[in-house]
Short mmCIF file of the C-alpha atoms (twelve columns), coordinates in Angstrom:
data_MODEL
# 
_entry.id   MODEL 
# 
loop_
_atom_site.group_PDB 
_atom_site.id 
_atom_site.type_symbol 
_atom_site.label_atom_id 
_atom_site.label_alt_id 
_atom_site.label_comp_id 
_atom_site.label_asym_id 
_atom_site.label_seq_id 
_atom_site.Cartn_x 
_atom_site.Cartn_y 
_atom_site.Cartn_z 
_atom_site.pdbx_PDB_model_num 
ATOM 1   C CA . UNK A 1   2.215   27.903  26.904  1 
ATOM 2   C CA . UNK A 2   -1.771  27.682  26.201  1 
ATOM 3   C CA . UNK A 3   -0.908  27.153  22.696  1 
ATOM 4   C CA . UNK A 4   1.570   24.503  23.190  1 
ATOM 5   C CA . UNK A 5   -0.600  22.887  26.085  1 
ATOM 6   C CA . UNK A 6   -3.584  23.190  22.600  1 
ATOM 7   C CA . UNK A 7   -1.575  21.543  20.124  1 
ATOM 8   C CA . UNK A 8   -0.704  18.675  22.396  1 
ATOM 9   C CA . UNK A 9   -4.081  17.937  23.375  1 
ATOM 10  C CA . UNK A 10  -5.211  17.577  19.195  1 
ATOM 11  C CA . UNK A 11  -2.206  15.598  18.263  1 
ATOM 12  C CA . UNK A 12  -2.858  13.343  21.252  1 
ATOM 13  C CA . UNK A 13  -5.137  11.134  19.269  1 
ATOM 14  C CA . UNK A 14  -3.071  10.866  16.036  1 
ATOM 15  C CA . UNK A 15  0.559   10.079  18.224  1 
ATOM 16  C CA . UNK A 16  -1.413  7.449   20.107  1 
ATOM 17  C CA . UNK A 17  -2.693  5.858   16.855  1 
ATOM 18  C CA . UNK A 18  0.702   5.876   15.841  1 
ATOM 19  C CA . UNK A 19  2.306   3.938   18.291  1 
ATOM 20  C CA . UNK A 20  -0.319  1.551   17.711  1 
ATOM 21  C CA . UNK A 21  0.528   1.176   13.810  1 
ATOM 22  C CA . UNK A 22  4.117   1.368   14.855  1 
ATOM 23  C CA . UNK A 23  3.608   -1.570  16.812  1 
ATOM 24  C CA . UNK A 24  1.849   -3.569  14.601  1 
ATOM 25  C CA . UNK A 25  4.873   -2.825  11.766  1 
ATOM 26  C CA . UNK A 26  7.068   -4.096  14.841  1 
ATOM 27  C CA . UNK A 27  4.667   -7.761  14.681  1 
ATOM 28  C CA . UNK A 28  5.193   -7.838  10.880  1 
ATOM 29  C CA . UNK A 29  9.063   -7.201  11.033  1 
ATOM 30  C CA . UNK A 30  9.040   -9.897  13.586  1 
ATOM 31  C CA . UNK A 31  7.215   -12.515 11.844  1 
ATOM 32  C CA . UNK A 32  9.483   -15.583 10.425  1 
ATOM 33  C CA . UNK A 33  9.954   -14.757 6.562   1 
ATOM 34  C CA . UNK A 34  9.559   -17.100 3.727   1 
ATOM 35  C CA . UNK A 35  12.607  -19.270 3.062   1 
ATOM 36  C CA . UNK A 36  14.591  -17.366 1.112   1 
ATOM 37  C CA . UNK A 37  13.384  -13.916 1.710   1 
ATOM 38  C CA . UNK A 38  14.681  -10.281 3.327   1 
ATOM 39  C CA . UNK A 39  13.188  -6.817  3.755   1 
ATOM 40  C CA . UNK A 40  14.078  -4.908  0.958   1 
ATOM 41  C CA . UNK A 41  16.398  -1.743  1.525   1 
ATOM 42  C CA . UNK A 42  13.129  0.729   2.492   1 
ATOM 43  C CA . UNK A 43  11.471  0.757   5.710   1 
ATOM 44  C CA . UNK A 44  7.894   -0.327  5.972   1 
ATOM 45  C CA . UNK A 45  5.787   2.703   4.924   1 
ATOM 46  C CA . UNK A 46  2.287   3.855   7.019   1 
ATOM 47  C CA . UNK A 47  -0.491  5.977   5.062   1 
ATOM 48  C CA . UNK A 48  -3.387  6.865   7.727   1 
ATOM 49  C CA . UNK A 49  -6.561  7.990   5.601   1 
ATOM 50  C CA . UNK A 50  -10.152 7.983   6.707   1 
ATOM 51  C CA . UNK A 51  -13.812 9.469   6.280   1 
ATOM 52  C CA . UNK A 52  -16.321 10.271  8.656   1 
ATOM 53  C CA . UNK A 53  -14.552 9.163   11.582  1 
ATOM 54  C CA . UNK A 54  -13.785 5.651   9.936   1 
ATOM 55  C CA . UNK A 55  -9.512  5.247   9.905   1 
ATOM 56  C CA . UNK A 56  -7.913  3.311   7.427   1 
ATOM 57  C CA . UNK A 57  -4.641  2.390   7.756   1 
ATOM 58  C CA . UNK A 58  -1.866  0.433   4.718   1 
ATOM 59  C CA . UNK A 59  1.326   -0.458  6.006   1 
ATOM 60  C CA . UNK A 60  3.241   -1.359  2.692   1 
ATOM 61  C CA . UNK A 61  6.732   -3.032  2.833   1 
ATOM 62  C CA . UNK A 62  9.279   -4.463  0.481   1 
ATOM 63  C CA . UNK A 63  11.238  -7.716  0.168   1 
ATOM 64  C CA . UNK A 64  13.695  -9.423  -1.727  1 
ATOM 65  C CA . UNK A 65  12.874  -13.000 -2.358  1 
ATOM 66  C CA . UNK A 66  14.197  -16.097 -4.409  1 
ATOM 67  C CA . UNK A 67  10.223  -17.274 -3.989  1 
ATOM 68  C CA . UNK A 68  7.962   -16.660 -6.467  1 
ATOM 69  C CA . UNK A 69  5.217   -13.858 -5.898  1 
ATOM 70  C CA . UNK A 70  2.109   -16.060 -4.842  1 
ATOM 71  C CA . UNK A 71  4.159   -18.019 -2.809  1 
ATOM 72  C CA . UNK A 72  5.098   -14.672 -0.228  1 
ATOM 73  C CA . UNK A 73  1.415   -13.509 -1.031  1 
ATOM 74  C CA . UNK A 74  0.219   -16.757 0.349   1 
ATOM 75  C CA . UNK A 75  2.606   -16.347 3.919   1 
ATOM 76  C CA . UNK A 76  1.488   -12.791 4.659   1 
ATOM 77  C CA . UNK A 77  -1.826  -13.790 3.954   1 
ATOM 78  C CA . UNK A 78  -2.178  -16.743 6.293   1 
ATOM 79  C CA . UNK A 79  -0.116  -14.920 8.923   1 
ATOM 80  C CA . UNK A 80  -2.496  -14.022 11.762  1 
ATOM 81  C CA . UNK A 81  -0.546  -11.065 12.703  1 
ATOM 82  C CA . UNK A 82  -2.110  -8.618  15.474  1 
ATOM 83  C CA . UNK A 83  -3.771  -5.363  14.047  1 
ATOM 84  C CA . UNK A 84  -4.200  -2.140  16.218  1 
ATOM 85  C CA . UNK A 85  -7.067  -3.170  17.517  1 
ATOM 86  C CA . UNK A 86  -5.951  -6.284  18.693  1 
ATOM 87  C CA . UNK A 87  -8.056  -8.833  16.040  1 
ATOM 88  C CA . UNK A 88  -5.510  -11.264 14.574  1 
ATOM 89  C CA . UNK A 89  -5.564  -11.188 10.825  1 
ATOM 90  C CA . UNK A 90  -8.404  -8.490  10.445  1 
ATOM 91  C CA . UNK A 91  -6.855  -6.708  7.248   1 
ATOM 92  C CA . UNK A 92  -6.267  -7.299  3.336   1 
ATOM 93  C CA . UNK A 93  -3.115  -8.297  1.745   1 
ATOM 94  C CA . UNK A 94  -2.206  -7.511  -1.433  1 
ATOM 95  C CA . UNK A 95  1.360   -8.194  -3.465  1 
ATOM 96  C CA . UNK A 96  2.999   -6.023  -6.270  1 
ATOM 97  C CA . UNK A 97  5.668   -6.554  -8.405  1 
ATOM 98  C CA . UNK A 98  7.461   -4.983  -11.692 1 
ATOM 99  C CA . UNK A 99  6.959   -7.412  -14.164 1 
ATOM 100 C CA . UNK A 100 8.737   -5.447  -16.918 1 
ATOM 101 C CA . UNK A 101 11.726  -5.030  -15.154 1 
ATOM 102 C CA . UNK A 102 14.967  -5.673  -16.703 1 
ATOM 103 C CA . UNK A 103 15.862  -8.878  -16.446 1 
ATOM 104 C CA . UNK A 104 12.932  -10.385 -14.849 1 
ATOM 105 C CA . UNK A 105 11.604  -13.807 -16.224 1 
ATOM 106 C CA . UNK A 106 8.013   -14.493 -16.595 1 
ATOM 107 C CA . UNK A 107 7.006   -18.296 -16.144 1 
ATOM 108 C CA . UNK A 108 3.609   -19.202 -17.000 1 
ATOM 109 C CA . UNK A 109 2.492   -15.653 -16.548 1 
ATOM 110 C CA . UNK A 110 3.957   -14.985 -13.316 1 
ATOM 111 C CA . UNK A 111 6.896   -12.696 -12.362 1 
ATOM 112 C CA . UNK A 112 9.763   -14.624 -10.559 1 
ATOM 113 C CA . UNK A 113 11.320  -11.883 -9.563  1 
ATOM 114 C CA . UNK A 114 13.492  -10.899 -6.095  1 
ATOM 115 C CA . UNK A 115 11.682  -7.504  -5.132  1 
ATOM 116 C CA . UNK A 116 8.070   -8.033  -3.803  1 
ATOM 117 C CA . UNK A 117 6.063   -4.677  -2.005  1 
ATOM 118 C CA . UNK A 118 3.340   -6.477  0.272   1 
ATOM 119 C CA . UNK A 119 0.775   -3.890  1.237   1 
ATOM 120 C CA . UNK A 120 -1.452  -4.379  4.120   1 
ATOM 121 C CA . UNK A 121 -4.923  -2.638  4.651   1 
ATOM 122 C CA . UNK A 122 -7.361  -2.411  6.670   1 
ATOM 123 C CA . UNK A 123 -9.326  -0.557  9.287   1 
ATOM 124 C CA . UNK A 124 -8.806  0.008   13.417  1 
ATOM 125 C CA . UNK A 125 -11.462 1.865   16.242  1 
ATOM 126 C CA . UNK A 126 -11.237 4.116   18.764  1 
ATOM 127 C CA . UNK A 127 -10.210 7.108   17.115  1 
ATOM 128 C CA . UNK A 128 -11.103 9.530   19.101  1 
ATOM 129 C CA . UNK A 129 -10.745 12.840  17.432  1 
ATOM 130 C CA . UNK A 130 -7.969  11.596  15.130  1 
ATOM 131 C CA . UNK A 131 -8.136  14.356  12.390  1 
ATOM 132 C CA . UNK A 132 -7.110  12.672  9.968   1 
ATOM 133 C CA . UNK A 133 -10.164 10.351  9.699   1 
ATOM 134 C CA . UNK A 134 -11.893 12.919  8.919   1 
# 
């Protein structure tokens, strides 16, 4: 029972932290799309890094769009979507896309293309003994 009681007491911080990412995935899932545009078939994905205390977080997601890439890079990056620690729009946005795929016609050296992975990144407080910042 010590032990248990032990390992609940050092994961504390990193289930806390979390929830808070989990919500924040919850904001971006809510948030109107771009005309035209769905998630893709994978849900969104959270990598938790960090150094010296400092957490990072990137919450990367696909879609499928009829829009062309700028265009969805452009709504995510206005969007002033809550972050964990409660700042609207405090974190990077950056769009990828498989330009040599099959089928896929470039247009003045852009991809139109109908699977876009947005990652977001950026940085949240209050860690409090989350190991993995570390």
């Amino acid at each position: 029972m010590p032990l248990l009681l032990l390992a609940a007491i050092v994961m504390a911080p990193v289930w806390i932290n979390d929830h808070r990412l989990a919500r924040m995935v919850g904001r971006i899932q809510a948030y109107p799309l771009p005309s035209g545009t769905d998630f893709g078939y994978f849900d969104p994905q959270v990598e938790v890094s960090g150094d010296s205390g400092d957490c990072w977080y990137t919450i990367r997601f696909e879609l499928s769009t009829e829009r062309p890439v700028q265009e969805v890079l452009n709504h995510y990056r206005q969007a002033k979507i809550e972050d964990p620690d409660g700042d609207l729009g405090d974190y990077d946005v950056a769009a990828f896309t498989l330009f040599d795929e099959p089928g896929t016609p470039v247009v003045d050296d852009t991809s139109v293309t109908n699977s876009v992975i947005i990652n977001l990144d950026g940085m949240y407080d209050d860690t409090w003994m989350d190991m993995r910042c570390y």
